[in-house]
Residue frames as a rotation matrix with the C-alpha (Angstrom) as fourth column:
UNK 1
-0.678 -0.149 -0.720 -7.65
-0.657 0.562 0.503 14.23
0.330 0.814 -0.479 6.24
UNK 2
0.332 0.920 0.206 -10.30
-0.912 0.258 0.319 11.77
0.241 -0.294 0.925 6.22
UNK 3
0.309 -0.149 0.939 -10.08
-0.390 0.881 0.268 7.52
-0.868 -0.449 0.214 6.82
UNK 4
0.786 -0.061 -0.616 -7.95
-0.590 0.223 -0.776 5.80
0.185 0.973 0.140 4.97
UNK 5
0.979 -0.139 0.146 -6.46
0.183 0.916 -0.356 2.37
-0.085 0.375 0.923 4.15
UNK 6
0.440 -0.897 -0.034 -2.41
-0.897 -0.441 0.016 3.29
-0.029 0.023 -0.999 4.78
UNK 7
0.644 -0.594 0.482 -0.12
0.365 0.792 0.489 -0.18
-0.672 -0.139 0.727 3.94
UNK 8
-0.116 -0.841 -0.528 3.08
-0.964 -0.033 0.265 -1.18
-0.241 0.539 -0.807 2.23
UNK 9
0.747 0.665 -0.005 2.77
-0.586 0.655 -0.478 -4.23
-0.315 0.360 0.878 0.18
UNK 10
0.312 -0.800 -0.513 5.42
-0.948 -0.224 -0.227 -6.41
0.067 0.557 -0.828 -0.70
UNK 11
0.228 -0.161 -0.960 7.25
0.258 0.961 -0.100 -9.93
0.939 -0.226 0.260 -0.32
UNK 12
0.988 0.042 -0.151 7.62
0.150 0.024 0.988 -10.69
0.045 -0.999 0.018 3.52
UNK 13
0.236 -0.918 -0.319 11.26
0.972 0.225 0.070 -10.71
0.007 -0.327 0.945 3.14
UNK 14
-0.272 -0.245 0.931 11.33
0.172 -0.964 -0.203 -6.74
0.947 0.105 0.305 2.16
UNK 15
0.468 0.822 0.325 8.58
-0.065 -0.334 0.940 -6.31
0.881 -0.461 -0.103 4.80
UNK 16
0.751 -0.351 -0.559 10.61
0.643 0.583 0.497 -7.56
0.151 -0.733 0.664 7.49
UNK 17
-0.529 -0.699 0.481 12.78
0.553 -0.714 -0.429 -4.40
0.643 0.039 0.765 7.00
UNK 18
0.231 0.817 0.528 9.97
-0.199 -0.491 0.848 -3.11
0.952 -0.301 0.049 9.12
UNK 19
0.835 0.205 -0.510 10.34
0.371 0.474 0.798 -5.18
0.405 -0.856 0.320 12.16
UNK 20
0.043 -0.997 -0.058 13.86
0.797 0.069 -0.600 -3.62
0.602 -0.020 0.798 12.36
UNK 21
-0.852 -0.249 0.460 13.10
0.045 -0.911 -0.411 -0.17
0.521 -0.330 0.787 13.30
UNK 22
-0.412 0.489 0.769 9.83
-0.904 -0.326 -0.277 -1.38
0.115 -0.809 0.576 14.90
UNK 23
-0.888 -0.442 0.129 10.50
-0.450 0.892 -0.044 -4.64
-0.096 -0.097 -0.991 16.55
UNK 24
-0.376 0.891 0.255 6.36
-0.086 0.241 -0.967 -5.13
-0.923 -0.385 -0.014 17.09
UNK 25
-0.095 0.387 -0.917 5.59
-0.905 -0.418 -0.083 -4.79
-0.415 0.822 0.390 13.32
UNK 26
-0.433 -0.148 0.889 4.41
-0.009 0.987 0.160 -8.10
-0.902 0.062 -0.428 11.93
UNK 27
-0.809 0.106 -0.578 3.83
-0.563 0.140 0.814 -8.39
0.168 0.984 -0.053 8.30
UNK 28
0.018 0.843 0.538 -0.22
-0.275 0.522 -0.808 -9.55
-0.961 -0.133 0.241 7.79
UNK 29
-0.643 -0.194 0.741 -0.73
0.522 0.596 0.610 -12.20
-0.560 0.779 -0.282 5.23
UNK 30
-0.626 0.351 -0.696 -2.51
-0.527 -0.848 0.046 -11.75
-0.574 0.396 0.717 1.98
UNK 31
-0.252 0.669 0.699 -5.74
0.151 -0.687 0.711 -12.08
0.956 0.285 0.073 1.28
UNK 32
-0.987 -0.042 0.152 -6.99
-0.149 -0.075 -0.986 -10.30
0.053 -0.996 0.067 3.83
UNK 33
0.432 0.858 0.280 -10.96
-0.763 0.512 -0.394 -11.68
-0.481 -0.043 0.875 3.13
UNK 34
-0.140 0.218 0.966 -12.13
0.412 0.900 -0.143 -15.51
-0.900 0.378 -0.216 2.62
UNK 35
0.407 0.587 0.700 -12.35
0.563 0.442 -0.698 -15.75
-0.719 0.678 -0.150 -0.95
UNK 36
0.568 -0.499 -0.654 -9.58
-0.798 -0.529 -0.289 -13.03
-0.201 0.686 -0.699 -2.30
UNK 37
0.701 -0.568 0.430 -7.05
0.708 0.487 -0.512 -14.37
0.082 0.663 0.744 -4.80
UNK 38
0.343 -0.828 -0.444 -3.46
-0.655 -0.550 0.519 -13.64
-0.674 0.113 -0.731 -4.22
UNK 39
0.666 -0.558 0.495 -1.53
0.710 0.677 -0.191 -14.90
-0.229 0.479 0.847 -7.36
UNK 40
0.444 -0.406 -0.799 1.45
-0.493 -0.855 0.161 -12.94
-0.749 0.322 -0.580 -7.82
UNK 41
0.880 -0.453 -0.141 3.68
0.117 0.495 -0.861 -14.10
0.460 0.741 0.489 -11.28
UNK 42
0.367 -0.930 -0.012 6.72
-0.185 -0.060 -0.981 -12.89
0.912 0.362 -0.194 -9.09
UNK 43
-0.511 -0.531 0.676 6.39
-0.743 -0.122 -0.658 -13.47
0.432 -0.838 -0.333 -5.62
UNK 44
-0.751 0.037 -0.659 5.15
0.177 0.973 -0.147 -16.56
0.636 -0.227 -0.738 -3.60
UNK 45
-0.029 0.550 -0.835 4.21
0.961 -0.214 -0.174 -14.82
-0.275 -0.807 -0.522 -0.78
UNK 46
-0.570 -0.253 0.781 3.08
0.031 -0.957 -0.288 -11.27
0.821 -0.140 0.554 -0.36
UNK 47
-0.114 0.250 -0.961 2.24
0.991 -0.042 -0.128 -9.15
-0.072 -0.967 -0.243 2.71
UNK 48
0.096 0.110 0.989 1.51
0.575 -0.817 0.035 -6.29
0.812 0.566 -0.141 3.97
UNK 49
-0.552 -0.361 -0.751 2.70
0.833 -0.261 -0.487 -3.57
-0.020 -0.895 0.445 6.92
UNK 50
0.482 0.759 0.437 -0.11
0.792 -0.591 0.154 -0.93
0.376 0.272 -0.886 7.63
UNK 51
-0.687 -0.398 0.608 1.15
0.322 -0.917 -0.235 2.49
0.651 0.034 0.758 8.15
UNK 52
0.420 0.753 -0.507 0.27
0.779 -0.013 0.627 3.36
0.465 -0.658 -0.592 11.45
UNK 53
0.781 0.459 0.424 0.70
0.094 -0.757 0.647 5.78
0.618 -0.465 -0.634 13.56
UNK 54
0.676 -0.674 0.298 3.36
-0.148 0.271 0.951 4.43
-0.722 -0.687 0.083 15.79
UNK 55
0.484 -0.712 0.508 5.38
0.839 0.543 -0.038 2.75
-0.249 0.444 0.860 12.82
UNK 56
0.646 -0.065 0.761 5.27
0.573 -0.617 -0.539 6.18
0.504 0.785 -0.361 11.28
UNK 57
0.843 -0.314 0.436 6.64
-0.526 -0.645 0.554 8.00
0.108 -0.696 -0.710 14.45
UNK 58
0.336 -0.857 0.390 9.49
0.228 0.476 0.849 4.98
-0.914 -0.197 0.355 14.96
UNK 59
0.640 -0.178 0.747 10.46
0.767 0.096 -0.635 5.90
0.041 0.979 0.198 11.12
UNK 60
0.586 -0.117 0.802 10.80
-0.002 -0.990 -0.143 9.38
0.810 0.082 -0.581 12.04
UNK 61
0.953 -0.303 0.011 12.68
0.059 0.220 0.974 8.41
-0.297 -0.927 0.228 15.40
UNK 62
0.277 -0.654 0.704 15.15
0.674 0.654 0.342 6.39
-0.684 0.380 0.623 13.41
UNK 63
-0.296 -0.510 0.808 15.55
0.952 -0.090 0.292 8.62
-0.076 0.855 0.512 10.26
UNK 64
-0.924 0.084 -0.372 14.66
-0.068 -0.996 -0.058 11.78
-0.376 -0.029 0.926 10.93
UNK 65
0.363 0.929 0.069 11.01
0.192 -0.002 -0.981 13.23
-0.912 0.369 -0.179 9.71
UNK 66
-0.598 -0.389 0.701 12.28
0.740 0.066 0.669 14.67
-0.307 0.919 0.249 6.54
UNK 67
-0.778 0.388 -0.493 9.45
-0.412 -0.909 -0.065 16.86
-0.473 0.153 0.867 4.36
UNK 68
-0.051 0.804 0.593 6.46
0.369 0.567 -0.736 16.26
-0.928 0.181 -0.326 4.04
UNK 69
-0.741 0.146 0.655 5.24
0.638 -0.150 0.755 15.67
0.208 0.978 0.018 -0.22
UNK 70
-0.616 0.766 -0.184 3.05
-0.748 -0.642 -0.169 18.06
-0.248 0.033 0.968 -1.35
UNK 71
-0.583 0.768 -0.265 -0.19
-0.437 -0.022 0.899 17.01
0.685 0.640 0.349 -2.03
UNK 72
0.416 0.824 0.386 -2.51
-0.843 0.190 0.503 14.42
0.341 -0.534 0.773 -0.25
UNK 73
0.641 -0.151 -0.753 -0.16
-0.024 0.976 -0.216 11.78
0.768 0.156 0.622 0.23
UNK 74
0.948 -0.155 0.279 0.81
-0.318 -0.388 0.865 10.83
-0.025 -0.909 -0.417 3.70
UNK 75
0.793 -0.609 -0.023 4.67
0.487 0.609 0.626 10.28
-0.367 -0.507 0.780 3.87
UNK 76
0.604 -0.440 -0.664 7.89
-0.354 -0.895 0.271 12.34
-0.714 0.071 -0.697 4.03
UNK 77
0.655 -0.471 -0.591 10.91
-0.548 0.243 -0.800 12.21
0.520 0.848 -0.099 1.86
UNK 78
-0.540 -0.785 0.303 12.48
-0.831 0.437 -0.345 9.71
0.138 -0.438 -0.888 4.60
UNK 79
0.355 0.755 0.551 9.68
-0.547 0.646 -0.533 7.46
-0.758 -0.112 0.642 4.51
UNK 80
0.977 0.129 -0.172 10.27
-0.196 0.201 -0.960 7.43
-0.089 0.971 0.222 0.96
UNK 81
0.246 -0.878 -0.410 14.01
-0.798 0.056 -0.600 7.23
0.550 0.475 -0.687 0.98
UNK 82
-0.356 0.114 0.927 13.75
-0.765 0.535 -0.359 4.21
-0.537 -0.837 -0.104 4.24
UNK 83
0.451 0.760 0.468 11.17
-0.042 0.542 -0.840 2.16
-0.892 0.359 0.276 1.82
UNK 84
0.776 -0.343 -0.529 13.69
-0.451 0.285 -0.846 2.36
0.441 0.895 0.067 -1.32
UNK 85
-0.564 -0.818 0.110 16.65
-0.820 0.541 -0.185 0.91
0.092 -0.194 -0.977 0.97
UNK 86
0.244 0.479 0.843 13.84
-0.487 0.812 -0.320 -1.86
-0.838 -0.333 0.431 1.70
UNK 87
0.704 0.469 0.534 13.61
0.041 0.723 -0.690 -2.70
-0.709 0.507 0.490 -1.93
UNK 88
-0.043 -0.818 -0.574 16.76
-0.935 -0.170 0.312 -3.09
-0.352 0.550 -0.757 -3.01
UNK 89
-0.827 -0.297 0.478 16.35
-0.255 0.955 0.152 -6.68
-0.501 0.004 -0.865 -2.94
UNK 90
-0.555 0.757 0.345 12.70
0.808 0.589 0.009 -6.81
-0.196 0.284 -0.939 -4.06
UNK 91
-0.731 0.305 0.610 10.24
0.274 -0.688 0.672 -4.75
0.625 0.659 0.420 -5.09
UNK 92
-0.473 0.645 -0.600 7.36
0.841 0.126 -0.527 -2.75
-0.264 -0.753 -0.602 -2.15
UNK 93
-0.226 0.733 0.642 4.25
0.149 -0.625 0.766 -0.36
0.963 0.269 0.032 -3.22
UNK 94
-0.821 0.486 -0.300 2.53
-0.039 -0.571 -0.820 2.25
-0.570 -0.662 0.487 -0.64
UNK 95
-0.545 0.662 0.514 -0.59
0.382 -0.349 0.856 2.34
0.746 0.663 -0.062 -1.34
UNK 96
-0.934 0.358 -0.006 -3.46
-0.204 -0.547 -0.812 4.81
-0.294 -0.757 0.584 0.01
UNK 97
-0.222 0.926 0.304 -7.62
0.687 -0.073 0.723 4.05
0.692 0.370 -0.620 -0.38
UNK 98
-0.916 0.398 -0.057 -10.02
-0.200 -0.573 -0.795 6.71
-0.349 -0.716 0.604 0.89
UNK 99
-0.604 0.656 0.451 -13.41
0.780 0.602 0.169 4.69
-0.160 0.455 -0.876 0.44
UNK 100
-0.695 0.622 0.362 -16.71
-0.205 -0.653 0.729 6.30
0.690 0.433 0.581 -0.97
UNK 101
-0.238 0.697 0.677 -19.78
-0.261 0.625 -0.735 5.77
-0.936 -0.352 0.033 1.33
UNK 102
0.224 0.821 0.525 -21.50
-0.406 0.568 -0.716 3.07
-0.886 -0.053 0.461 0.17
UNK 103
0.871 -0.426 -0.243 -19.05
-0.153 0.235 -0.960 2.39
0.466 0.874 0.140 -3.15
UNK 104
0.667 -0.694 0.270 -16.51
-0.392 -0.019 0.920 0.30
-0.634 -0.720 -0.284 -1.14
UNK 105
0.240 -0.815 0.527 -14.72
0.704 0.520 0.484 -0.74
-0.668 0.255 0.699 -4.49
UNK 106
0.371 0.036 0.928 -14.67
0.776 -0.561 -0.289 2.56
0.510 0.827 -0.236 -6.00
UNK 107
-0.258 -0.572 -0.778 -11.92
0.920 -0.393 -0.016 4.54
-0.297 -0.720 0.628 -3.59
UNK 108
0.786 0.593 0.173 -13.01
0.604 -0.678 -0.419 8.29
-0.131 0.434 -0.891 -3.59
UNK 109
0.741 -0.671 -0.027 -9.26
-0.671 -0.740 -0.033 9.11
0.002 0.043 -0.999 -3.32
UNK 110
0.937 -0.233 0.259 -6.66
0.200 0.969 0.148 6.98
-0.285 -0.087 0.954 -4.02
UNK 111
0.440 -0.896 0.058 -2.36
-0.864 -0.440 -0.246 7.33
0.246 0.058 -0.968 -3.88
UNK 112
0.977 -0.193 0.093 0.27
0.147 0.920 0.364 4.79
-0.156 -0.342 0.927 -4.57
UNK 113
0.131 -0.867 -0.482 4.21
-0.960 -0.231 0.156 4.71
-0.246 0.442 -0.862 -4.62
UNK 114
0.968 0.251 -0.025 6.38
-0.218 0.780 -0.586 1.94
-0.128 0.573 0.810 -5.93
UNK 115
0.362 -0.932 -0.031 9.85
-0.891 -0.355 0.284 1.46
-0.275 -0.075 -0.958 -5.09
UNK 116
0.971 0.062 0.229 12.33
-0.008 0.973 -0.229 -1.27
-0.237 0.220 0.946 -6.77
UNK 117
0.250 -0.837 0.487 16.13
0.887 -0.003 -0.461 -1.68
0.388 0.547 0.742 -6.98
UNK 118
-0.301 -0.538 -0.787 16.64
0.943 -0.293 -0.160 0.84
-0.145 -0.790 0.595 -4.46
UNK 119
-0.902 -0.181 -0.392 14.82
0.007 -0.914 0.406 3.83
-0.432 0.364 0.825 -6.17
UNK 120
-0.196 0.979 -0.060 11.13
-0.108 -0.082 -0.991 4.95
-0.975 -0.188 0.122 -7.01
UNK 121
-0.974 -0.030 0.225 9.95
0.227 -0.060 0.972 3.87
-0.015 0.998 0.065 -9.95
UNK 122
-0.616 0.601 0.510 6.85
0.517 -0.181 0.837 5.09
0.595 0.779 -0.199 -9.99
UNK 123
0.520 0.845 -0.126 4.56
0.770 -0.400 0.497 7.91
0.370 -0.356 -0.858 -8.39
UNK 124
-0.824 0.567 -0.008 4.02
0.015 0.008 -1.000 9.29
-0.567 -0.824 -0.015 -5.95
UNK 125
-0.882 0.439 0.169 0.48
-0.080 -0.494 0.866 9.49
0.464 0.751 0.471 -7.69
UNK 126
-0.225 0.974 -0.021 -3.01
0.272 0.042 -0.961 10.28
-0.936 -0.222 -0.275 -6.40
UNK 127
-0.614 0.787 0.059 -6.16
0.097 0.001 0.995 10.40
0.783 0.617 -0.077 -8.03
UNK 128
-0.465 0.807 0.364 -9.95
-0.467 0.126 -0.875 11.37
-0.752 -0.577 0.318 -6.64
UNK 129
0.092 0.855 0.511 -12.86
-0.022 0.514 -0.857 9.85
-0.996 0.068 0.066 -6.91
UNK 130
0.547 0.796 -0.259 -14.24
-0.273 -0.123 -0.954 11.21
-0.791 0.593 0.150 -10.42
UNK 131
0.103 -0.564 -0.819 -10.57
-0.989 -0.145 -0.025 11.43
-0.105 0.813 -0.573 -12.15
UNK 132
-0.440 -0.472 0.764 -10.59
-0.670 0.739 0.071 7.79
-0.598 -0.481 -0.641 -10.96
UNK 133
0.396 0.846 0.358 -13.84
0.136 0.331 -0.934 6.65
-0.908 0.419 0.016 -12.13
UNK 134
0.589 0.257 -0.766 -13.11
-0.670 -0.374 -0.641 8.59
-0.452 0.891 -0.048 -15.81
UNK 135
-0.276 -0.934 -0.228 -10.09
-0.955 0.240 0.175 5.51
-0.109 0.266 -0.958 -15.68
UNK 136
0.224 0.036 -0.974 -9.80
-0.314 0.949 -0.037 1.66
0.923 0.314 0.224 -16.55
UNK 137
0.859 -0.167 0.484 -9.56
-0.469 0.123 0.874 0.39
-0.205 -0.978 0.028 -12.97
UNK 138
0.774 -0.613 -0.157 -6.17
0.630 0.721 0.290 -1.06
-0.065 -0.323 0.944 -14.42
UNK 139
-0.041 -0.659 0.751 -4.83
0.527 -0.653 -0.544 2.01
0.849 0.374 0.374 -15.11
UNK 140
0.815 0.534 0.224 -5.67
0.187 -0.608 0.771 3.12
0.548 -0.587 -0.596 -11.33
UNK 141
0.120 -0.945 0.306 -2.68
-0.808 -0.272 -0.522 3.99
0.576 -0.184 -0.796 -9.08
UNK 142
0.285 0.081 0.955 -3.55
-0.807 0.558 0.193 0.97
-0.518 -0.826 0.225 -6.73
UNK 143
0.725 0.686 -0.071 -3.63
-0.473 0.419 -0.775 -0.96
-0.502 0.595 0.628 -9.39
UNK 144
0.800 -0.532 -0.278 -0.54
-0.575 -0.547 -0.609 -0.13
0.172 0.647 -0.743 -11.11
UNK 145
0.076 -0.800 0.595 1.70
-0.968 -0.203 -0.149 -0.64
0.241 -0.564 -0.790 -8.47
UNK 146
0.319 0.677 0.663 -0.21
-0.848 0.517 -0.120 -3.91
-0.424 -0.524 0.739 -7.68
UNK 147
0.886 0.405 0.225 0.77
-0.038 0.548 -0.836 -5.28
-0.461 0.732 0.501 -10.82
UNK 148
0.530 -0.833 0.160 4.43
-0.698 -0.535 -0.475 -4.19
0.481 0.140 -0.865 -10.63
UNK 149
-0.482 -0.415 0.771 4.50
-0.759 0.637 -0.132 -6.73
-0.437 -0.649 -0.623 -7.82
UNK 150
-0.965 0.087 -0.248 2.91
-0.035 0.892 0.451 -9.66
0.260 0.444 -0.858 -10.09
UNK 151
-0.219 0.948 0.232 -1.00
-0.093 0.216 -0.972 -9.31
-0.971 -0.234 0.040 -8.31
UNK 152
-0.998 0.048 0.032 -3.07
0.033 0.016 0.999 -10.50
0.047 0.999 -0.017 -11.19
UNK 153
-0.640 0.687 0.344 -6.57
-0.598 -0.165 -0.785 -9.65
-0.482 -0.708 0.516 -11.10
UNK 154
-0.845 0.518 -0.129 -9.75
0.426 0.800 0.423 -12.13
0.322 0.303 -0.897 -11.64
UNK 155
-0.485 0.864 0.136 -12.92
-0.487 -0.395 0.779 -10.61
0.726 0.311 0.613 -13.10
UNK 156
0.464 0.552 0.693 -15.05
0.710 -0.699 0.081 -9.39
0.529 0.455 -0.717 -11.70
UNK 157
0.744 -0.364 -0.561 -12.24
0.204 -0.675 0.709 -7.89
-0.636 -0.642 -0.428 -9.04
UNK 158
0.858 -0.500 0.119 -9.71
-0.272 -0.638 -0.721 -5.77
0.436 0.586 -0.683 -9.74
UNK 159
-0.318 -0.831 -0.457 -5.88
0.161 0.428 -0.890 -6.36
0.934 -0.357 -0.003 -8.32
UNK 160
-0.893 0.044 0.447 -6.81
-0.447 -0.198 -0.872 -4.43
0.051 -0.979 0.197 -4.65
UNK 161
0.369 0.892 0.263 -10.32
-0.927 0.329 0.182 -6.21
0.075 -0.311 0.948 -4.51
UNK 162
0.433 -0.241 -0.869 -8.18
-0.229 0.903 -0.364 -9.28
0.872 0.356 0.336 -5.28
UNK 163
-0.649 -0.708 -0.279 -5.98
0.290 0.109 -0.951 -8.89
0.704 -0.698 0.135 -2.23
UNK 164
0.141 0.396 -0.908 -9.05
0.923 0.280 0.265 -7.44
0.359 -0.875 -0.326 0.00
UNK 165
-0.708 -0.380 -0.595 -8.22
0.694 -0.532 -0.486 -4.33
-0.132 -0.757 0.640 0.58
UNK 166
-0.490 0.593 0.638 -11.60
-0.469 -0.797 0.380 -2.37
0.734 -0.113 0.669 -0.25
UNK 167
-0.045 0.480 -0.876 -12.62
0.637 0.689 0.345 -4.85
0.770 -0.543 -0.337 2.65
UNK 168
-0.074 -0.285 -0.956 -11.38
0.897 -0.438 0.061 -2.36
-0.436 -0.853 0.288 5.46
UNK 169
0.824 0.292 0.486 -13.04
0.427 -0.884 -0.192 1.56
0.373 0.366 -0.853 5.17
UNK 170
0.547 -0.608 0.576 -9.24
-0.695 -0.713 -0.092 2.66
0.466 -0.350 -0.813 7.20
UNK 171
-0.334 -0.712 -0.618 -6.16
-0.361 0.702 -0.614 1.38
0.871 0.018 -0.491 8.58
UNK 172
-0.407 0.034 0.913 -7.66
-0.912 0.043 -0.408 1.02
-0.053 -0.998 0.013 12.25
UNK 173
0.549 0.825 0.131 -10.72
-0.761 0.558 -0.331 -1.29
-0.347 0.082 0.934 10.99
UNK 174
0.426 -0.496 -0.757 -7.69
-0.482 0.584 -0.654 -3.37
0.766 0.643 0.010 9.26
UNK 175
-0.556 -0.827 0.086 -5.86
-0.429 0.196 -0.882 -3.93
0.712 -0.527 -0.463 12.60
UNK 176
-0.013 0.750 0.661 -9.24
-1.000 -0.021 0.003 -4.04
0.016 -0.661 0.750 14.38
UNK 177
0.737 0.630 -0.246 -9.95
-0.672 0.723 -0.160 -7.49
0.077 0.283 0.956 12.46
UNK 178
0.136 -0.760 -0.636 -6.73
-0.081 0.631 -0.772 -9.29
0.987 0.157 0.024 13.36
């Protein structure tokens, strides 16, 4: 698999379900560039917890690995069942970006889930590049999910340009800058 942008996205209080099973995990605020617009209609605050490597292995420590989904999306069906006990209380999106060269707001692969009330309500879903492109960037999966959690976007960005995330080409370059 190539680089790629790996977070959960949510109010800090879900997020913080994170720090449990890996005590080092600190929710990073949102926006993550000078000049993004976080306005959510339902949450005050959001955050986000990148999907690293380590977090991914303490998941799998803690809850077993589970099976991995078909397709291109990275996370088993304990990820996925771990992240709906989070959001009983609130609502938390996965999202994936795999950037284009040189078209860093046009993701050449993109995959989001969406859990709320204890139970997916939407995806998994991916999209590439072209099927992306042939969409309304509000109908993308980032997008979607984005807007599930209240992001509103402001022309000329979309919800994820709103929050920063075509800022970072992978999750490393995200962790790098903090």
């Amino acid at each position: 698999m190539s680089a790629r942008l790996q977070v959960f996205i949510g109010p800090s209080t879900v997020l913080a379900g994170f720090s449990r099973i890996a005590p080092d995990t600190r929710p990073l605020t949102l926006p993550l560039i000078p000049g993004g617009v976080v306005q959510s209609r339902l949450f005050a605050r959001l955050g986000l917890v990148p999907l690293t490597e380590d977090l991914q292995d303490r998941l799998h420590d803690t809850n077993g690995t589970g099976e991995w989904l078909d397709g291109p999306i990275d996370l088993t069906t304990t990820d996925l069942a771990f992240a709906a006990r989070l959001s009983v209380g609130a609502a938390l999106a996965y999202v994936e970006i795999e950037p284009s060269p040189g078209k860093p707001d046009s993701p050449a692969a993109q995959a989001a889930v969406l859990w709320a009330a204890g139970s997916v309500r939407l995806g998994p879903t991916y999209l590439a590049g072209a099927q992306a492109l042939a969409r309304a960037r509000p109908m993308w999966p980032i997008n979607t999910v984005l807007k599930a959690l209240g992001v509103e976007a402001h022309a000329p960005l979309d919800e994820a340009g709103c929050l920063g995330l075509y800022a970072f080409p992978d999750t490393a370059a995200l962790l790098a800058s903090r």
